[in-house]
C-alpha positions in Angstrom: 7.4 -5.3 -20.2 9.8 -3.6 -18.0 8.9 -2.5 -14.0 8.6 1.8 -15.6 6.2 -0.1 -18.3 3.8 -1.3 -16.4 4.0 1.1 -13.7 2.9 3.9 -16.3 0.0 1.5 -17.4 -1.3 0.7 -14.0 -1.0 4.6 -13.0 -3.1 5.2 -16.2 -5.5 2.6 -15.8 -6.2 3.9 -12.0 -6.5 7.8 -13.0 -8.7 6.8 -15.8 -10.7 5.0 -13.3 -11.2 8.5 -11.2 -8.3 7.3 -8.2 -7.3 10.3 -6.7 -3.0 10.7 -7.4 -1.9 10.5 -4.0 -3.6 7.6 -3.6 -2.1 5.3 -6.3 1.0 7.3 -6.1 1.2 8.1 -2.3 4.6 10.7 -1.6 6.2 7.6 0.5 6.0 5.6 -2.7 7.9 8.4 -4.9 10.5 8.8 -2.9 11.3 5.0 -2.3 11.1 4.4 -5.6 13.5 7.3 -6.1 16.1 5.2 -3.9 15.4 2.2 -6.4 13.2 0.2 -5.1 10.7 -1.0 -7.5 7.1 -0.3 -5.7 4.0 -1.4 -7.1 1.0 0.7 -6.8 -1.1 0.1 -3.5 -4.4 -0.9 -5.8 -1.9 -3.5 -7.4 0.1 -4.9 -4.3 -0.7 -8.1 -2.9 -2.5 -8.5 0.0 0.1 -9.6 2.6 2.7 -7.2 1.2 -0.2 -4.2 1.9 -0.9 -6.0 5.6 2.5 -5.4 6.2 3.4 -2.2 4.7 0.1 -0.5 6.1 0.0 -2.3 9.5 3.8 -2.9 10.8 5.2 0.8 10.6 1.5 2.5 12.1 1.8 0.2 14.9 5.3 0.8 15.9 4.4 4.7 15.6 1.2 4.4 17.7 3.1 2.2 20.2 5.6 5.1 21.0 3.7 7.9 20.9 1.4 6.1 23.2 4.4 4.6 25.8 5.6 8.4 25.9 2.2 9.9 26.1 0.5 8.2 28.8 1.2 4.6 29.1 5.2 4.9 30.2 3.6 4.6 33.9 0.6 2.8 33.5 1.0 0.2 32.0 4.0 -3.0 31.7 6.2 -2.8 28.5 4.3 -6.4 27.5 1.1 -5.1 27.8 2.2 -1.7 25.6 3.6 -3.9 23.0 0.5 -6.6 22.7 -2.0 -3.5 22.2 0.9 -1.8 19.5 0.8 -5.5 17.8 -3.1 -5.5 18.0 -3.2 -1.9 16.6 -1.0 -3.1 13.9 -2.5 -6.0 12.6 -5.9 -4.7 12.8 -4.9 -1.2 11.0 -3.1 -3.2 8.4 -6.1 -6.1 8.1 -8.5 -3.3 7.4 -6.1 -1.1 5.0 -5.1 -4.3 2.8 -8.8 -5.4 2.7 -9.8 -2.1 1.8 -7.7 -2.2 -1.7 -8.4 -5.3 -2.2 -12.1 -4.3 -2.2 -11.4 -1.2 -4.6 -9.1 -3.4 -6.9 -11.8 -5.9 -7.2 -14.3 -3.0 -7.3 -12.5 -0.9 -10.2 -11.9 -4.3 -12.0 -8.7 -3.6 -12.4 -6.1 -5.1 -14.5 -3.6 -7.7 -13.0 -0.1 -6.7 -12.4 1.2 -9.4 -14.9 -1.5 -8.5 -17.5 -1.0 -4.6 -17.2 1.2 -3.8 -20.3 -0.3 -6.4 -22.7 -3.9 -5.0 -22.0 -2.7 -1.2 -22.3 -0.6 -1.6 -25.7 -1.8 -0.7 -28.9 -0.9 -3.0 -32.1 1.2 -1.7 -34.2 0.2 0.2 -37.5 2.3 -0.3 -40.7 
């Protein structure tokens, strides 16, 4: 019942279910969990964590290229930052709402549940 465990059982469970790879096991994923931290698959996140994770690192990227592409001398810092937080939020909001739809969709197994529902009894 161990983090690898059920990771293995819910990356199963969503290519049995016809999710491409990159989507339930996104490059940015791999490689964090290659530093240690312990990821959960986007399908199997919760919904705030996804909001976050989705919304909070597009905005700040849109918000730069945008001050350095155009809006560096149009418009106030404030204004540039609102719009980046809007961005954020809203990109997020959608993303989060979007796996929770599929998750929901796919009736996939909890995260909790994973590894009970994916082992076999043993034979003697």
């Amino acid at each position: 019942m161990n983090f690898e465990e059920r990771l293995a059982a819910a990356h199963q469970e969503l290519e049995s279910k016809g999710v491409w790879h990159a989507n339930y096991n996104p490059p940015l994923c791999r490689l964090l969990r290659r530093l240690g931290l312990r990821l959960r698959p986007p399908h199997h996140e919760r919904f705030l964590v996804n909001l976050l994770a989705f919304g909070l690192p597009t905005g700040a990227i849109w918000g730069v290229l945008m001050w350095y592409l155009g809006w560096q001398h149009e418009v106030s810092p404030a204004f540039a930052l609102r719009q980046s937080l809007l961005f954020g939020i809203g990109l997020g909001l959608l993303m989060a709402t979007w796996l929770w739809f599929r998750r929901k969709q796919l009736k996939l197994t909890p995260w909790d549940a994973l590894v009970h529902s994916t082992s076999r009894p043993q034979q003697d």
